[in-house]
C-alpha positions as CSV (number, residue, x, y, z in Angstrom):
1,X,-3.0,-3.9,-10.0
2,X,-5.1,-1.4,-12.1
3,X,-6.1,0.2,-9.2
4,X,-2.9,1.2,-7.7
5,X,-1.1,3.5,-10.0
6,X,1.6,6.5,-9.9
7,X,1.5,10.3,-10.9
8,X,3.9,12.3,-9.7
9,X,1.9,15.2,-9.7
10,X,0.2,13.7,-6.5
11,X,1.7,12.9,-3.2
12,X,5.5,12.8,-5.3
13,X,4.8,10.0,-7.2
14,X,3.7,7.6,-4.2
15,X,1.7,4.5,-5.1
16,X,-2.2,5.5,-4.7
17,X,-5.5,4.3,-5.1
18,X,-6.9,5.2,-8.6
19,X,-9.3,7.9,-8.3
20,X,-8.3,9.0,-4.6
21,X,-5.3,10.4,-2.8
22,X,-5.3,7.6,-0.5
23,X,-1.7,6.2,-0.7
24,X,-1.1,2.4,-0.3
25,X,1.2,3.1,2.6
26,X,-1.9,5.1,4.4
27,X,-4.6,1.9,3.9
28,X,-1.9,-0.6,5.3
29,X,-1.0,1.4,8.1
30,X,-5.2,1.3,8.7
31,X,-4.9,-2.1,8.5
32,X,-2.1,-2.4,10.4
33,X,-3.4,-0.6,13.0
34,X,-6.0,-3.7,13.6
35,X,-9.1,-2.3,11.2
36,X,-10.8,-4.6,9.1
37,X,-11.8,-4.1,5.5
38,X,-14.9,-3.5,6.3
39,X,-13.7,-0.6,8.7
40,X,-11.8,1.0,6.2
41,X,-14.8,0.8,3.9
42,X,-16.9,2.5,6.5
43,X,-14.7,5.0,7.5
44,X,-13.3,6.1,3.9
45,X,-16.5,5.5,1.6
46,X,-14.3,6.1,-1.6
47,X,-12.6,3.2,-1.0
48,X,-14.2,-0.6,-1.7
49,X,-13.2,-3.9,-0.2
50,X,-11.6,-4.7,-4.2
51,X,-9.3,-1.2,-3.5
52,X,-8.4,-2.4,-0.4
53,X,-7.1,-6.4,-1.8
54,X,-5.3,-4.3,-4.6
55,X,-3.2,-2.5,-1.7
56,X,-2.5,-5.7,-0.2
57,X,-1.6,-7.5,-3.5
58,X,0.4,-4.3,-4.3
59,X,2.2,-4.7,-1.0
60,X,2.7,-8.3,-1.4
61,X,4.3,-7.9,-4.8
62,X,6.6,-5.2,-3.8
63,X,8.0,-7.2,-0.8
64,X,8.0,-10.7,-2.9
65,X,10.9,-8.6,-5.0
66,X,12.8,-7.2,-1.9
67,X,16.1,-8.0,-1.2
68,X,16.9,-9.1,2.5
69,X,20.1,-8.0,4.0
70,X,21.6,-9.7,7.0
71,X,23.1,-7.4,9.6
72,X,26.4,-9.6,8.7
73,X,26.0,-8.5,5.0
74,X,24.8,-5.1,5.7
75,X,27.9,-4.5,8.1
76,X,30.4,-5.6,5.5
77,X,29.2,-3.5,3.0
């Protein structure tokens, strides 16, 4: 996770890529979007294939501590 960090002085405090201003939210919507790795390597040089599996362990730590709300809880509240 050393590579992901936070200043607000860039991009309002999103989580980044150390070194760049290539947010977490951009990679994963590159991945998302059906690029591979590799892809992203090639079309961002900055990046590496170790920046890119610290985006997705970021992402998969920040959803393992998300809450889920069922519409039935969610229309209670």
């Amino acid at each position: 996770m050393k590579r992901v960090v936070f200043n607000p002085k860039i991009l309002g405090g999103k989580p980044i890529l150390q070194g760049t201003r290539m947010t977490v939210e951009f990679v994963l919507g590159l991945l998302a979007s059906g690029l591979t790795a590799e892809d992203v390597v090639q079309e961002y040089p900055q990046l590496t294939k170790a920046d890119i599996r610290a985006v997705l362990n970021y992402a998969a730590a920040v959803i393992k501590r998300e809450e889920v709300i069922s519409p039935i809880k969610a229309a209670l509240a």
